[in-house]
C-alpha beads as a LAMMPS data file, in Angstrom:
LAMMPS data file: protein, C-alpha beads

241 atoms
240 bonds

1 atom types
1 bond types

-500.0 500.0 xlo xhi
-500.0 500.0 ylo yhi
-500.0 500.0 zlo zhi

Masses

1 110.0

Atoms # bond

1 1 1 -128.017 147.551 263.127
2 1 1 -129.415 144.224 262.316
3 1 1 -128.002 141.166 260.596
4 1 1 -130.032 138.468 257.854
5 1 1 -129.463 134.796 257.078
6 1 1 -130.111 134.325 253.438
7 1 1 -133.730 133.773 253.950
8 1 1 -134.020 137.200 256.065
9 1 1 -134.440 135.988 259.457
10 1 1 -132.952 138.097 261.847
11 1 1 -129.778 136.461 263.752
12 1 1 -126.893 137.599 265.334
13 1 1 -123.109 138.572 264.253
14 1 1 -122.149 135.244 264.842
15 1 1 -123.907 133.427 263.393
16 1 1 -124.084 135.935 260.720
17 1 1 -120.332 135.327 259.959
18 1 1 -120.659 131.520 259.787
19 1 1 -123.511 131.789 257.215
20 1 1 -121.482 134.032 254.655
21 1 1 -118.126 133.658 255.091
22 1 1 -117.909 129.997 253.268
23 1 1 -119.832 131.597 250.180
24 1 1 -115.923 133.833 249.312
25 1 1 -114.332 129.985 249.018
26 1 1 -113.885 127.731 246.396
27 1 1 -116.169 124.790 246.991
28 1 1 -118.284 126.958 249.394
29 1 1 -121.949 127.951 248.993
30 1 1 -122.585 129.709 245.273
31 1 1 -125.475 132.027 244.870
32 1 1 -126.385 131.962 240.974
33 1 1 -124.461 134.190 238.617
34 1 1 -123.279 136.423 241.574
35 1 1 -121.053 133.838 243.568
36 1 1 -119.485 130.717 241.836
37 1 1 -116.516 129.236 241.101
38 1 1 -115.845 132.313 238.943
39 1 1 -115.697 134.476 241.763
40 1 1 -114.617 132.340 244.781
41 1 1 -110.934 132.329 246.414
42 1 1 -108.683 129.640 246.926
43 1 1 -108.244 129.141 250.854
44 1 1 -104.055 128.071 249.836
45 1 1 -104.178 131.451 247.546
46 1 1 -105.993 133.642 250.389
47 1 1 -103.794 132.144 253.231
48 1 1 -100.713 133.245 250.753
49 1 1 -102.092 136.963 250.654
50 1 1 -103.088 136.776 254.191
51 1 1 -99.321 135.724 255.303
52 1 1 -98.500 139.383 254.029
53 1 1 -100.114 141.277 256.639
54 1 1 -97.856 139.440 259.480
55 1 1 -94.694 138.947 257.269
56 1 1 -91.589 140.925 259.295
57 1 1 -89.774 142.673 256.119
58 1 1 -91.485 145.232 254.191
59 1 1 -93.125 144.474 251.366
60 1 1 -91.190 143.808 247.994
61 1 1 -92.153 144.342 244.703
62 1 1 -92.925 140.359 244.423
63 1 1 -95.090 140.800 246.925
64 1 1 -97.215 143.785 246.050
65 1 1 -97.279 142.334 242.788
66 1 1 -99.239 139.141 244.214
67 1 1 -101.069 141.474 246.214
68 1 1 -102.308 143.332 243.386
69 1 1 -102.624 140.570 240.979
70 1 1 -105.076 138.739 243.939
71 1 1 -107.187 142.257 244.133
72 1 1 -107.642 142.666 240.412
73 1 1 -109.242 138.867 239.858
74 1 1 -108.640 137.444 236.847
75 1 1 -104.773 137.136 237.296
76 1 1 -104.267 134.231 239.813
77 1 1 -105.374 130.689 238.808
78 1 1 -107.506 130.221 241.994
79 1 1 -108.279 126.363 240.871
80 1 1 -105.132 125.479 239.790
81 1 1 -103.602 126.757 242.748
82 1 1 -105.798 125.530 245.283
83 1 1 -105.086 122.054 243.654
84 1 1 -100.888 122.453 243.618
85 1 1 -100.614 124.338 246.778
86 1 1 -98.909 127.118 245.104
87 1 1 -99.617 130.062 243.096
88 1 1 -100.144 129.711 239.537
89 1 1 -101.223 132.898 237.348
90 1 1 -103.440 132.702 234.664
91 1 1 -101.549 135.182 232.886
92 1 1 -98.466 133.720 232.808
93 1 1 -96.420 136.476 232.495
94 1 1 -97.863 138.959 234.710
95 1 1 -94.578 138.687 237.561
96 1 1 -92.291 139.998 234.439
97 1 1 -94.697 142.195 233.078
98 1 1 -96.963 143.679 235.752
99 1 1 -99.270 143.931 232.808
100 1 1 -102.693 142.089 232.828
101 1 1 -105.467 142.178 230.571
102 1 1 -109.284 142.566 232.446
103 1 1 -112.956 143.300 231.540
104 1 1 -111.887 147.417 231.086
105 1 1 -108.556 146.387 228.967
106 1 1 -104.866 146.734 229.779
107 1 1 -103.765 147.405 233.480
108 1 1 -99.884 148.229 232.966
109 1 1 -98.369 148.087 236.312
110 1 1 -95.064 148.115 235.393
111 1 1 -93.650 151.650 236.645
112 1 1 -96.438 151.984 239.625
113 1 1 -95.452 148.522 241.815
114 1 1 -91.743 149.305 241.500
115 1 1 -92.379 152.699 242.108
116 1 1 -94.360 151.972 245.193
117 1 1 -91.773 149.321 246.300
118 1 1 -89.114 152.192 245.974
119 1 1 -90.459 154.237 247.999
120 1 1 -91.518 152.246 250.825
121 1 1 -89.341 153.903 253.618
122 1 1 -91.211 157.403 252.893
123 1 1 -94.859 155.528 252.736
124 1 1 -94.324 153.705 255.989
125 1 1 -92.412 157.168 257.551
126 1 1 -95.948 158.662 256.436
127 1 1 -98.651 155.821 257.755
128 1 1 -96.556 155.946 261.039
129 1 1 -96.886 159.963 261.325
130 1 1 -100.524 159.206 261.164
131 1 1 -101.093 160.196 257.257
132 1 1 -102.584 157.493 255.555
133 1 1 -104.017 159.766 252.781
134 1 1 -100.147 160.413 251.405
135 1 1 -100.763 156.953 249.715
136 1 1 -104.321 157.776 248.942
137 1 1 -102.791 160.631 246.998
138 1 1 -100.488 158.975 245.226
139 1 1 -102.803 158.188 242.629
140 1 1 -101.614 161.020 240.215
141 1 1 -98.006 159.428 240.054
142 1 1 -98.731 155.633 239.552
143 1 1 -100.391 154.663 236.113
144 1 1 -103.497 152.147 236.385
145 1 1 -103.614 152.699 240.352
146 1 1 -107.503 153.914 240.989
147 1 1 -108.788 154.927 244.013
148 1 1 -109.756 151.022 245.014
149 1 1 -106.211 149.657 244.267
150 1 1 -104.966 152.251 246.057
151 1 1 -106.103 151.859 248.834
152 1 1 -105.767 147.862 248.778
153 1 1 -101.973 148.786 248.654
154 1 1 -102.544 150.788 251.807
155 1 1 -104.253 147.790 253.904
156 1 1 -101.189 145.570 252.778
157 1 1 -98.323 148.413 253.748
158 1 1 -99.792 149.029 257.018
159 1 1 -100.812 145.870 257.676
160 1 1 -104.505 146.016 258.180
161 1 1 -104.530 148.859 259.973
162 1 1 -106.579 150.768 257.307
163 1 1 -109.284 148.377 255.861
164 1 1 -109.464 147.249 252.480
165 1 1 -111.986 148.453 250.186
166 1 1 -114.694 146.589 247.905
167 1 1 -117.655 147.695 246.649
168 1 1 -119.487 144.570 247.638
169 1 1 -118.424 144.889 251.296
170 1 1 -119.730 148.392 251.039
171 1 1 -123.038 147.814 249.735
172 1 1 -122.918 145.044 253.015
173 1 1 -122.471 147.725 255.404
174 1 1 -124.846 150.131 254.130
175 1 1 -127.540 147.483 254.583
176 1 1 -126.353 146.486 257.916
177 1 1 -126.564 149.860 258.633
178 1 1 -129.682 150.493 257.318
179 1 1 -131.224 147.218 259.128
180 1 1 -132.259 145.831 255.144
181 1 1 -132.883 142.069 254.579
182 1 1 -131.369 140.564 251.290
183 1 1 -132.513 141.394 248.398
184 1 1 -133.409 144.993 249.378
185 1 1 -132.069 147.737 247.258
186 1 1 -128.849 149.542 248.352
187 1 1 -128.233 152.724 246.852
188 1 1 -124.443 152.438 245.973
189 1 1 -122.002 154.789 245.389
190 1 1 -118.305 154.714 244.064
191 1 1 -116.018 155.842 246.420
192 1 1 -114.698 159.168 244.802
193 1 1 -112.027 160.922 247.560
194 1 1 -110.732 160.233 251.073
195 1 1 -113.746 161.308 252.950
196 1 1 -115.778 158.657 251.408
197 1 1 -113.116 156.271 252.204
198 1 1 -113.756 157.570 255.652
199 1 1 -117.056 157.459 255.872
200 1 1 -116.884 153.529 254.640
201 1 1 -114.653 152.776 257.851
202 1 1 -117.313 154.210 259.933
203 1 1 -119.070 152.081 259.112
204 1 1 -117.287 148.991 259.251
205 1 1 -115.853 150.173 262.728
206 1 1 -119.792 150.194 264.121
207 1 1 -120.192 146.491 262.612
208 1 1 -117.061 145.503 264.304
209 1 1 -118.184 146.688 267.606
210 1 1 -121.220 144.930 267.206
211 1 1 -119.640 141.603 266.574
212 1 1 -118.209 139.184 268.652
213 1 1 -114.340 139.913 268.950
214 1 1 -112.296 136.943 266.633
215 1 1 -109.600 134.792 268.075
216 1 1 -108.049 135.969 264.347
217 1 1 -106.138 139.064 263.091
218 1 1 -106.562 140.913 265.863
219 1 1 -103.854 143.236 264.867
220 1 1 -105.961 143.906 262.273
221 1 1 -108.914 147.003 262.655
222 1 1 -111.337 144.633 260.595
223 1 1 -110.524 141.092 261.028
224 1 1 -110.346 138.900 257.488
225 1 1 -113.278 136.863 258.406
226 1 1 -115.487 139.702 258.719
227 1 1 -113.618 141.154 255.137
228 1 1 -114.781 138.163 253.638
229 1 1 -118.365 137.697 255.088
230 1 1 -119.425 141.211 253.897
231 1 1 -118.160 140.773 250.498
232 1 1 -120.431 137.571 250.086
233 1 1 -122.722 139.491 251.998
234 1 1 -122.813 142.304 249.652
235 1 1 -124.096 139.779 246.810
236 1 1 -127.217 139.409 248.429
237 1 1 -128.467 143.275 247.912
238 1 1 -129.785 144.844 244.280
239 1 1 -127.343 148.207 243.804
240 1 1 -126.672 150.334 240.827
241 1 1 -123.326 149.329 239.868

Bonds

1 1 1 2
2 1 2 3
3 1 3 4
4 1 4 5
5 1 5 6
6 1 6 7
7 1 7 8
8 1 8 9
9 1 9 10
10 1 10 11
11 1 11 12
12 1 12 13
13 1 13 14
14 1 14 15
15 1 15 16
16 1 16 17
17 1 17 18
18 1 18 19
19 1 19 20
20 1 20 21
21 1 21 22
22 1 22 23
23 1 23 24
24 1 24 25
25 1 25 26
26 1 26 27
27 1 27 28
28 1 28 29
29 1 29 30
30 1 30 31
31 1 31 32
32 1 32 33
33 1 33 34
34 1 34 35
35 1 35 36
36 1 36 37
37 1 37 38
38 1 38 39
39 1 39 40
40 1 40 41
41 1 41 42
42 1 42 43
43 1 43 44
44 1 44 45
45 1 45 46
46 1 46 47
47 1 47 48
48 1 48 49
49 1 49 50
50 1 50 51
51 1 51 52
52 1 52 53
53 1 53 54
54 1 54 55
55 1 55 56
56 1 56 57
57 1 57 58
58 1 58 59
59 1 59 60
60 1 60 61
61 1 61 62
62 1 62 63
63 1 63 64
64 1 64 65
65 1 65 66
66 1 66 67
67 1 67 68
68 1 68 69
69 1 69 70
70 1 70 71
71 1 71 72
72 1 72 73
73 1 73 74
74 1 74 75
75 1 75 76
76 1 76 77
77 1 77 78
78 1 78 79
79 1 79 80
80 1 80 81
81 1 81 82
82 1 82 83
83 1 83 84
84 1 84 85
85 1 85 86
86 1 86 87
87 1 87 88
88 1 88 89
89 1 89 90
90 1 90 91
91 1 91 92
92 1 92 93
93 1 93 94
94 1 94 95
95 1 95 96
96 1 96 97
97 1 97 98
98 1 98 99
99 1 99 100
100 1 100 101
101 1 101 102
102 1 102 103
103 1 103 104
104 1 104 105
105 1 105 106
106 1 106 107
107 1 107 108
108 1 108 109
109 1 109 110
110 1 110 111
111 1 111 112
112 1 112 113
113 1 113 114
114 1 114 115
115 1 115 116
116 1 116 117
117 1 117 118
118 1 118 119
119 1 119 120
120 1 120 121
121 1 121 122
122 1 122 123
123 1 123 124
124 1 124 125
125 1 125 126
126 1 126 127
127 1 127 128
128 1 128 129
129 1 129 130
130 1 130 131
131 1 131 132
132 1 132 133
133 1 133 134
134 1 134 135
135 1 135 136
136 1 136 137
137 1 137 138
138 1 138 139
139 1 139 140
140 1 140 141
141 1 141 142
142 1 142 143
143 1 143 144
144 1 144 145
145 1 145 146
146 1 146 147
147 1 147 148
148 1 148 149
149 1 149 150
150 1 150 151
151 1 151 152
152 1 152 153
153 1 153 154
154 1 154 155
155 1 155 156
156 1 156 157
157 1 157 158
158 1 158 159
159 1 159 160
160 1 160 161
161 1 161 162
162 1 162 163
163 1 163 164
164 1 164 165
165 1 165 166
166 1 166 167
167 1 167 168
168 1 168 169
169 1 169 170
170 1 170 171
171 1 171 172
172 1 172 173
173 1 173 174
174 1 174 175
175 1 175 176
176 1 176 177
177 1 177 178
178 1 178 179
179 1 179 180
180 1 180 181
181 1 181 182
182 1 182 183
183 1 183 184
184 1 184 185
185 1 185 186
186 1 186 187
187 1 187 188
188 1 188 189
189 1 189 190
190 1 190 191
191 1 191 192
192 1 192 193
193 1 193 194
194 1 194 195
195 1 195 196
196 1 196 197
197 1 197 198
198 1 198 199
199 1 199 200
200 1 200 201
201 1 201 202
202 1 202 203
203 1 203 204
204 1 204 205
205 1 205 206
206 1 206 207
207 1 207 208
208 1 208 209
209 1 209 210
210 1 210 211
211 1 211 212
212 1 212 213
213 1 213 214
214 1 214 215
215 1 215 216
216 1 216 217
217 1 217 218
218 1 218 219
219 1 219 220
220 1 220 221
221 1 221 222
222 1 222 223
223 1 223 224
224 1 224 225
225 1 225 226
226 1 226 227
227 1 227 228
228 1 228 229
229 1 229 230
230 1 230 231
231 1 231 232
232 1 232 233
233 1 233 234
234 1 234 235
235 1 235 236
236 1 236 237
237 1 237 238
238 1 238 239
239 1 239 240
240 1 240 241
């Protein structure tokens, strides 16, 4: 298991995380078309989402709503906020709504996030019985919830216990994994059903051994910083997606 600087010299985890974790913020390193301002997060917007995973009530419908809306992209002004210190959305109307328009069409979220709010009592009854995949499976029942925003609902309700997912990150791991330099090929693909999902946090559990342990999150199984390094990681790599 080997980790690359951008120019593919071999270094170590640490140093590893400093060189790609400032690429996932606004104002950080870009690389081309793959990481700009386009695609980079406010630190005020990411500290927001962040403050979810430590916040004392369960979550609300408000809150899995800015969850979500921060997942999707495209929803949250990350600019704008940055600049105000508070979150703006670009779609103004997506907190009444639940409704936003992306590169695929309309998400309607509008019976799913209340639904999940609803029944938050069973979900965390569930997580705590050590069956994760009960939210996993509720796919069937909540319209526009795939198996990615899915499971980024899980790693807010259990509070980082079960990693979020990104297809970036993944392609990240595999190449860890596979000891690849950037701009190697990593075959990639979609996560389909809960055993993939699996497999993925095998993954990211051997990486996270590997590393040195963070001062951050450590309530979390995968700390943020390492979250966000892999995803700017993962733009380094050619894939099939």
């Amino acid at each position: 298991m080997m980790f690359f600087d951008p120019r593919g010299n071999s270094i170590q985890c640490g140093q590893w995380l400093r060189s790609y974790e400032p690429y996932y913020f606004l104002n950080g390193p870009t690389l081309g078309r793959r990481i700009n301002g386009r695609n980079q997060s406010s630190r005020f917007v990411e500290n927001q989402v962040c403050a979810l995973l430590t916040q004392v009530p369960r979550l609300s419908r408000q809150d899995l709503s800015l969850a979500m809306a921060w997942k999707i992209g495209g929803i949250v002004d990350h600019r704008r906020s940055e600049a105000d210190q508070e979150i703006i959305y670009r779609q103004e109307l997506w907190l009444q709504t639940l409704s936003a328009k992306n590169q695929f069409g309309i998400l309607d979220f509008s019976e799913s996030i209340p639904l999940l709010a609803r029944e938050m009592d069973t979900i965390l009854n569930q997580i705590q019985q050590g069956n994760p995949q009960y939210v996993f499976d509720l796919t069937h029942r909540l319209n526009a919830f795939g198996n990615v925003y899915i499971l980024t609902a899980l790693f807010f309700i259990s509070k980082g216990k079960y990693p979020i997912y990104d297809k970036f990150s993944h392609i990240a791991a595999q190449a860890i994994h596979q000891d690849l330099p950037p701009g190697s090929y990593v075959r990639y693909r979609g996560l389909q059903k809960w055993g993939d999902y699996l497999q993925y946090l095998a993954l990211l559990d051997s990486i996270h051994s590997g590393c040195p342990q963070q001062s951050e999150d450590r309530s979390m199984s995968i700390p943020r910083r390492e979250d966000r390094s892999l995803w700017s990681y993962g733009h380094f790599f050619k894939s099939d997606l």
